[in-house]
C-alpha positions as CSV (number, residue, x, y, z in Angstrom):
1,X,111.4,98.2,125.7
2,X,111.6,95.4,123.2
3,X,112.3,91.9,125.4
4,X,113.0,90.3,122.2
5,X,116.9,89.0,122.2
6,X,116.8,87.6,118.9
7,X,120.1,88.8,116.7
8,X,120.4,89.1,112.9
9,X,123.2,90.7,110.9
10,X,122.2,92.6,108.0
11,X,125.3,93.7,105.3
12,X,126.0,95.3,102.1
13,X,128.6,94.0,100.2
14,X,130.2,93.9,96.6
15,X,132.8,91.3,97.1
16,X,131.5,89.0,100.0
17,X,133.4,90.4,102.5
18,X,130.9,92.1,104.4
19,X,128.8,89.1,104.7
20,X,132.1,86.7,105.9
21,X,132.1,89.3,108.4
22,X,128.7,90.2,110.0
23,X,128.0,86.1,109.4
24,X,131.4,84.8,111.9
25,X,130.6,88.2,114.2
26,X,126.7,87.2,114.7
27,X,127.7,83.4,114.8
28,X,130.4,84.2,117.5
29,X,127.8,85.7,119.9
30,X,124.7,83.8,118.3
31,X,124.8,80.5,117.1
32,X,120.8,80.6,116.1
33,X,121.2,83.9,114.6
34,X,120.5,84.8,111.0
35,X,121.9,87.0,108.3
36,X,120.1,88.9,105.5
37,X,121.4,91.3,102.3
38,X,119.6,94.6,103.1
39,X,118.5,93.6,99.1
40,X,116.2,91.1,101.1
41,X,113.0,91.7,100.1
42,X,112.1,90.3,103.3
43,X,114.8,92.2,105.3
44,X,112.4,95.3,106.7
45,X,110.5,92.3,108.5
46,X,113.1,90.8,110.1
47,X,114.9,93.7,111.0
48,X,111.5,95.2,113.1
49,X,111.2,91.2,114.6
50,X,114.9,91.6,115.8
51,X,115.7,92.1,119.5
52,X,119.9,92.7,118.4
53,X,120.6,94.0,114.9
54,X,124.3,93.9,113.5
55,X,124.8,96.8,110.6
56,X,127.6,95.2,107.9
57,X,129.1,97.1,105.4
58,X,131.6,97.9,102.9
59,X,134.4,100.6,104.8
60,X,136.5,101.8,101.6
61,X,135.0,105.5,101.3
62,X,132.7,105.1,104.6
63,X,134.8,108.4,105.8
64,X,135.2,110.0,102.6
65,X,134.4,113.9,102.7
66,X,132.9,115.1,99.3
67,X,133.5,119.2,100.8
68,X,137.5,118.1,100.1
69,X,136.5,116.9,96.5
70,X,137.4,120.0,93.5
71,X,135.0,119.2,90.8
């Protein structure tokens, strides 16, 4: 069990919203915590040194089902 109760967000996003998001969300609960681009170079490391990891991302298409799609 990982004791560690360090939180980081981690988002994708296009437009900036995303990262407006997971930033006031992580900031809410975490003042210290810290948000990365999953583009982070650095972003595998922080995510394995996390204790709380917050998952940001674009929702337009997040539910869309390609088996309802005629090609």
């Amino acid at each position: 069990m990982n004791d560690n109760q360090t939180m980081i967000g981690v988002y994708f996003s296009g437009t900036g919203n995303s990262r407006y998001a997971v930033e006031h969300f992580v900031k809410t609960y975490d003042k210290a915590a810290m948000v990365y681009s999953i583009e982070d170079s650095d972003v595998t490391h922080h995510i394995k040194a996390a204790g709380r990891i917050v998952f940001g991302y674009p929702v337009q298409y997040s539910n869309y089902d390609i088996r309802k799609t005629s090609l």
